[in-house]
C-alpha positions, 0 to 999 in steps of 0.5 A, spaced: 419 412 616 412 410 616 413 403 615 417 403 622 411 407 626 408 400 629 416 398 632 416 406 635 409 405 638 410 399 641 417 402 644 413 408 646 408 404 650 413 399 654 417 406 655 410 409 659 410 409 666 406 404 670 400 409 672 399 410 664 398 403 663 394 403 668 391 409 667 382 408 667 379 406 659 374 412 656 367 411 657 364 408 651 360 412 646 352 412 647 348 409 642 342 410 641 337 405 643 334 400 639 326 398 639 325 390 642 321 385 639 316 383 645 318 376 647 313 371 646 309 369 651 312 363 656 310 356 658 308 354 664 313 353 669 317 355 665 318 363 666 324 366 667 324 374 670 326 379 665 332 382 665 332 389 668 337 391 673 339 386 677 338 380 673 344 380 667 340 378 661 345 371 659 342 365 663 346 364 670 349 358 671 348 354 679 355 356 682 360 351 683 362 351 690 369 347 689 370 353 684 368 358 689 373 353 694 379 354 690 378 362 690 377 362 696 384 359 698 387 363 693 385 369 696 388 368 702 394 365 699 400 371 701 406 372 696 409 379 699 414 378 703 417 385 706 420 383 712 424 378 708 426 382 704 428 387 708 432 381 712 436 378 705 437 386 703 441 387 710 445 380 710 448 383 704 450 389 705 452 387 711 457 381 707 458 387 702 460 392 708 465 386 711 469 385 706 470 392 704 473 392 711 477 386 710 480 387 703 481 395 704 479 400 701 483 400 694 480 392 693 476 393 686 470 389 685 470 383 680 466 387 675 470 394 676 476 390 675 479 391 668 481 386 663 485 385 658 487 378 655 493 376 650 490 373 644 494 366 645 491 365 652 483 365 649 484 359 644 482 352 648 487 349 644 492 348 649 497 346 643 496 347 635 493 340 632 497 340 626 496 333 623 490 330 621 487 323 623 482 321 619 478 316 624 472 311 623 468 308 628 470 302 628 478 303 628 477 307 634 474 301 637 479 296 634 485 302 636 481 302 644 482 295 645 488 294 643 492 300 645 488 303 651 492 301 659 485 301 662 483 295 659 491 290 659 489 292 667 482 289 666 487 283 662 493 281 667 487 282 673 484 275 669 491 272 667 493 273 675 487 269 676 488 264 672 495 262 675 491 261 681 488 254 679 495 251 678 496 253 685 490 249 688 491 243 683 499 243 687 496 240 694 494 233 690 502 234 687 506 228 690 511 231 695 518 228 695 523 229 701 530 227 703 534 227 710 540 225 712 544 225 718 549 222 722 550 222 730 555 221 734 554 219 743 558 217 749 552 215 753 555 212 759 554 204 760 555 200 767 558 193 767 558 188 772 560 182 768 566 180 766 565 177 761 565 184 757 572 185 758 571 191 761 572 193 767 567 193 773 563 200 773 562 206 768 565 205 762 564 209 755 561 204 749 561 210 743 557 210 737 557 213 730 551 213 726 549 214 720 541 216 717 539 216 709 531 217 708 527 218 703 520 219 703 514 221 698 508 224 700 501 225 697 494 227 697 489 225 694 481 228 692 478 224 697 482 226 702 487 220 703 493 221 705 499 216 703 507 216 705 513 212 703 518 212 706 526 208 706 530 208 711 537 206 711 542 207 717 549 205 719 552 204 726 558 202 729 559 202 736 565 199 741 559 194 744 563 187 743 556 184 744 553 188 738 554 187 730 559 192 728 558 195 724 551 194 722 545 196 717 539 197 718 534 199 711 527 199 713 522 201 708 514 204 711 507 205 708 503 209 712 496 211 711 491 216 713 483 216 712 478 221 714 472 219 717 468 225 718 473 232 717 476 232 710 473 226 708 470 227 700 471 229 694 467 235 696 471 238 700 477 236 698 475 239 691 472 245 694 478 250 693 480 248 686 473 249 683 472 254 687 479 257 684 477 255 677 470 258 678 475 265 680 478 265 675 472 264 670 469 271 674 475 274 672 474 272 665 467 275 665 470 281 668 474 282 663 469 280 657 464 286 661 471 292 661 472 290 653 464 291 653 464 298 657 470 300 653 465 299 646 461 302 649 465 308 652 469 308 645 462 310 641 459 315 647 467 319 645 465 318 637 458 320 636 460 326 642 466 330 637 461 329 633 455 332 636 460 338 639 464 339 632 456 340 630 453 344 636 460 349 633 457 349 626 451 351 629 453 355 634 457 358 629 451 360 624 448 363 630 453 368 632 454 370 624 447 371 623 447 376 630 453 379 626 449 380 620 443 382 624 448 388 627 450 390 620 443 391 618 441 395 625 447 399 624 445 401 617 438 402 619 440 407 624 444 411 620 438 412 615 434 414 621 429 407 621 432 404 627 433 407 634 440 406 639 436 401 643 435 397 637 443 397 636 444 395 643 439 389 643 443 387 636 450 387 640 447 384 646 445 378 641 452 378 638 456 378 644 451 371 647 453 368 641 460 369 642 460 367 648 456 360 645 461 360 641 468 359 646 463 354 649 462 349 644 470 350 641 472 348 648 467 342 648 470 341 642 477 340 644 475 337 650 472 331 645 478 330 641 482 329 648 477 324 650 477 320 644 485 321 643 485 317 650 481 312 649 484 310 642 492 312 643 497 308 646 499 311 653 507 311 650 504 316 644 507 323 645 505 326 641 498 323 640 495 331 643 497 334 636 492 330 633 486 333 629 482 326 630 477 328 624 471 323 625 469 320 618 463 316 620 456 320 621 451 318 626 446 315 620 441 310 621 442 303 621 438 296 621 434 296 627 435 289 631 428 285 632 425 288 640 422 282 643 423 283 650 421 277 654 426 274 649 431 279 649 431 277 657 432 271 656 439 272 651 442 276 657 440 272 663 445 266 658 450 272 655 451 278 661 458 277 663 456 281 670 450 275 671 455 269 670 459 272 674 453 273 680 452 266 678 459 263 679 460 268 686 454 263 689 457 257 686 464 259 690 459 261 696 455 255 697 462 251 696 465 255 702 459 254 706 459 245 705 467 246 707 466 250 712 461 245 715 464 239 714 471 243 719 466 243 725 465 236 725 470 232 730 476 229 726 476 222 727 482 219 722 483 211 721 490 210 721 495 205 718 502 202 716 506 197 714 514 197 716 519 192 713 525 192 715 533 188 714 539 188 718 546 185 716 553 186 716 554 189 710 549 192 704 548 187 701 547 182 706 541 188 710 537 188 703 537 181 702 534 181 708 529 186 708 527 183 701 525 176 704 519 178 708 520 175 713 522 182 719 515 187 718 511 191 724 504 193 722 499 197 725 493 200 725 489 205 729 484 211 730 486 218 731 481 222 734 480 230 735 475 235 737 476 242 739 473 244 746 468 248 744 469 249 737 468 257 736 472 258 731 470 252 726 462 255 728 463 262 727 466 260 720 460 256 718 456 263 720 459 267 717 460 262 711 451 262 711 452 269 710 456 270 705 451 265 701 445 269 703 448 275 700 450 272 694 443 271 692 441 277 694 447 279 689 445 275 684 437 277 684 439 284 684 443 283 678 438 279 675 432 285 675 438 290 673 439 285 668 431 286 666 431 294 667 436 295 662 434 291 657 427 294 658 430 301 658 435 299 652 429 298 648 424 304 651 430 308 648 431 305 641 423 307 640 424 314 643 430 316 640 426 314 633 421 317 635 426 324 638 429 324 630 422 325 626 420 330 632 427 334 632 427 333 624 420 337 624 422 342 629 428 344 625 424 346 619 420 350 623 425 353 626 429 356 620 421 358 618 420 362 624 426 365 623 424 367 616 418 370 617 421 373 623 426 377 619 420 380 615 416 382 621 422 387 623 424 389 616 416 391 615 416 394 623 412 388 626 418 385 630 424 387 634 431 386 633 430 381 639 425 377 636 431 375 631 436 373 636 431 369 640 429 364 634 437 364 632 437 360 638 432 357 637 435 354 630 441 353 634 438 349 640 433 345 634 440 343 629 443 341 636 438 337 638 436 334 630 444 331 631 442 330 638 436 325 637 441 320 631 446 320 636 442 318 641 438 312 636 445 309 635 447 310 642 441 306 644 442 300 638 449 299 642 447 300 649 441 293 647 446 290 645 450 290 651 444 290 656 444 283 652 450 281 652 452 281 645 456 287 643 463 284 643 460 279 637 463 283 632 470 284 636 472 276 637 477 276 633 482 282 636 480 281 643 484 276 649 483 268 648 480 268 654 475 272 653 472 268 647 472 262 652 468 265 657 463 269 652 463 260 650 462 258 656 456 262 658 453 260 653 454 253 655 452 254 661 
């Protein structure tokens, strides 16, 4: 019992009243005076009064007026506020007033209400794991590129994208038309001489025609537009002065040359680069989704094992608390403790519990995670799974940190960055087309007719094969909108598209700065983190050792225990915490300069290595 009087003290004081505490010290004990030695005599200019009952006898120091300042204002700095008080206390009760009016007067309050759960309702598990999936890091990042939806959506959108270039290049295909008809009329013909047979007046001279044609178009990049045509037709009609039946085979060239709308390989090119450069940004995008997806597929890894050890510590903590109870308990009976201790010791249990069920359901919550990312959408029963993380977050290599020259690899590498730059490519494209339509549209025009005639087939074509029956023309054609409005509006708006562009890719650019700024600032702190949290831990375990002792020996509370219990906890988590974090930041680097899908090329898209190639062409 003697051993525990300074634990019964302690409590017996904080248990004593405000005005005890309070209460005025004793005067201290009168000693008898002791005799002074004379002071030696002083030197001129240099005396200084004697101590007597004004002057204290230590060497006073010059007041500082800025101290005396900040005294001042702290004196006259108000912290009661009553009439607040008074105000919250009675919008409180006022709500608590209505509500019991509201609800009635049999509604039970939340913490009056009577709880009892079934067992099987307090687990986190929504179903029972019942088979076990031994995982590495790097099978899940292969299972994740492989089999998780959100990224073939991010694929097909680049596939997609692709097809618009075959669509583009199609305006330069050569187009190949036919027609036929054939007519019949009855136009009325009036006859005066007599020498048609026919009788003085209106008369009827029916014909019946019959039109073959052949025609074949095209293209070409700098805007030239060229056409063959063959036409052959057959006529016969009841005019006596008329080869009937005849016909007629004709075979036409006919040209058209911009001079100032559409005319260059420019912009007649403009939208099947810009399709081309499209689809070489979707490419990109995708390279990106695969490169969050890594990174996304770690971030779920290293969590379940941070949270499957934020459980084991959390774990510990309750199991020391639970001891910690036992022991009180026992203390208790043999009169060494007091009810309060037993008290604060199932407090502490009860905390712990609670930390527990947090950390469980954590738990449970990355497992689904991780299951989501790496399992196929298909897998139903992918949910009763046990994903058991073979990996630890151990330390690796760590990658040369050189900031200029890591800038530099991810300005050539980012996928984001080469899109930005392809993006600003397209727009001053746009802008060059968009200019070139508000200039007039003057065409140089040009064809070339040969034509034949006979009473049969053969007699028509030699004909038309001699040469000697042609018509040629050739002309300008010129067009001007009024006033113009549409193509100037497209021209404005096509500036500003490029003015965003490049603001797009400057922002890009000193993102692109930031983060591989920051990737290496964090690989350095999270090194730094891991020696911090390793010392912290061992600490803590020491505190909690000697903290243990101080309450068997009377020198502590029961609490004091609990508090370094979390302690321990909170430094083991944060240990685990601070290796997670190292890796973590190797792997945002990486990705910051555009090198985190090097060792995944082989499991990734086609499409993807040719963009990862390109970039670093371009």
């Amino acid at each position: 019992m003697r051993s525990h009087f300074p634990l019964l003290l302690s409590l017996t004081l904080l248990a004593l009243p405000t005005w005890a505490q309070d209460a005025p010290a004793p005067p201290p004990e009168e000693t008898p005076e002791q005799p002074v030695a004379p002071d030696p005599p002083a030197e001129p200019g240099d005396e200084t009064p004697a101590p007597g009952p004004d002057v204290p006898p230590l060497r006073q120091e010059k007041p500082d007026p800025a101290n005396e300042s900040a005294s001042d204002q702290a004196a006259a700095v108000v912290v009661e506020h009553p009439d607040e008080l008074k105000r919250i206390e009675s919008a409180l009760e006022r709500i608590v007033a209505e509500r019991k009016r509201l609800r009635g007067p049999d509604a039970v309050s939340v913490r009056d209400q009577k709880v009892a759960f079934d067992s099987s309702q307090l687990s986190p598990q929504l179903e029972p794991r019942s088979e076990l999936w031994g995982l590495t890091l790097r099978e899940g990042i292969e299972a994740a590129l492989t089999n998780n939806p959100d990224y073939l959506l991010a694929l097909l959108d680049a596939r997609a994208a692709a097809e618009a270039i075959p669509q583009a290049r199609a305006a330069f295909d050569p187009v190949i038309g036919f027609t036929g008809t054939y007519a019949e009329s009855r136009p009325p013909f009036f006859s005066n001489n007599p020498f048609t047979g026919l009788p003085p007046g209106l008369s009827v001279a029916s014909t019946r025609s019959m039109n073959l044609q052949t025609t074949i178009r095209q293209l070409l990049p700098t805007g030239t537009q060229l056409q063959l045509s063959y036409n052959e037709s057959r006529l016969r009609t009841e005019n006596v002065f008329s080869l009937n039946p005849s016909y007629t085979p004709s075979l036409r060239f006919d040209v058209t040359q911009p001079l100032l709308r559409g005319r260059g390989l420019d912009v007649n090119l403009a939208a099947l680069r810009n399709a081309r450069n499209t689809a070489r940004q979707s490419e990109a995008n995708l390279a990106n989704t695969y490169m969050q997806a890594v990174l996304a597929v770690e971030q779920a890894y290293w969590d379940l094992i941070l949270t499957e050890e934020q459980l084991r510590s959390q774990k510990q903590g309750l199991d020391s608390a639970l001891q910690l109870l036992r022991d009180t308990r026992k203390l208790r009976k043999f009169g060494y403790a007091i009810p309060l201790d037993v008290t604060i010791a199932k407090a502490g249990v009860a905390s712990r519990r609670e930390g527990v069920i947090v950390a469980e359901s954590n738990l449970e919550a990355a497992r689904d995670q991780i299951v989501r990312l790496t399992r196929p959408s298909s897998d139903a029963g992918k949910w009763s799974l046990l994903v058991v993380p073979v990996d630890q977050p151990n330390l690796i290599p760590e990658p040369q940190l050189d900031p200029a020259g890591q800038i530099q690899q991810a300005l050539k590498r980012r996928p984001d960055y080469y899109g930005a730059q392809l993006a600003l490519d397209n727009a001053r494209r746009d802008l060059l087309v968009a200019e070139n339509n508000a200039l007039p549209s003057v065409n140089f025009i040009g064809s070339w007719t040969q034509e034949g005639l006979g009473g049969q087939h053969h007699s028509a074509w030699s004909a038309l094969g001699e040469g000697r029956f042609y018509t040629w023309s050739v002309g300008v054609q010129v067009e001007l909108p009024l006033f113009l409005r549409q193509e100037r509006a497209a021209e404005r708006q096509a500036k500003f598209q490029l003015e965003r562009a490049e603001v797009n890719l400057r922002t890009i650019e000193a993102n692109v700065v930031l983060e591989v700024r920051a990737a290496i600032r964090n690989i350095r702190t999270a090194k730094a983190r891991i020696e911090a949290a390793r010392t912290s831990r061992i600490l803590a375990r020491q505190r909690l050792a000697a903290t243990r002792k101080k309450v068997e020996n009377g020198a502590a509370v029961p609490r004091d225990v609990l508090d370094d219990l979390t302690e321990v906890a909170n430094a083991e988590a944060a240990e685990v915490q601070a290796y997670v974090n190292y890796r973590l930041a190797v792997s945002q680097l990486r990705q910051a300069t555009g090198t985190l899908l090097d060792d995944w090329l082989s499991i990734l898209d086609p499409s993807v290595r040719r963009a990862l190639e390109r970039m670093q062409e371009d």
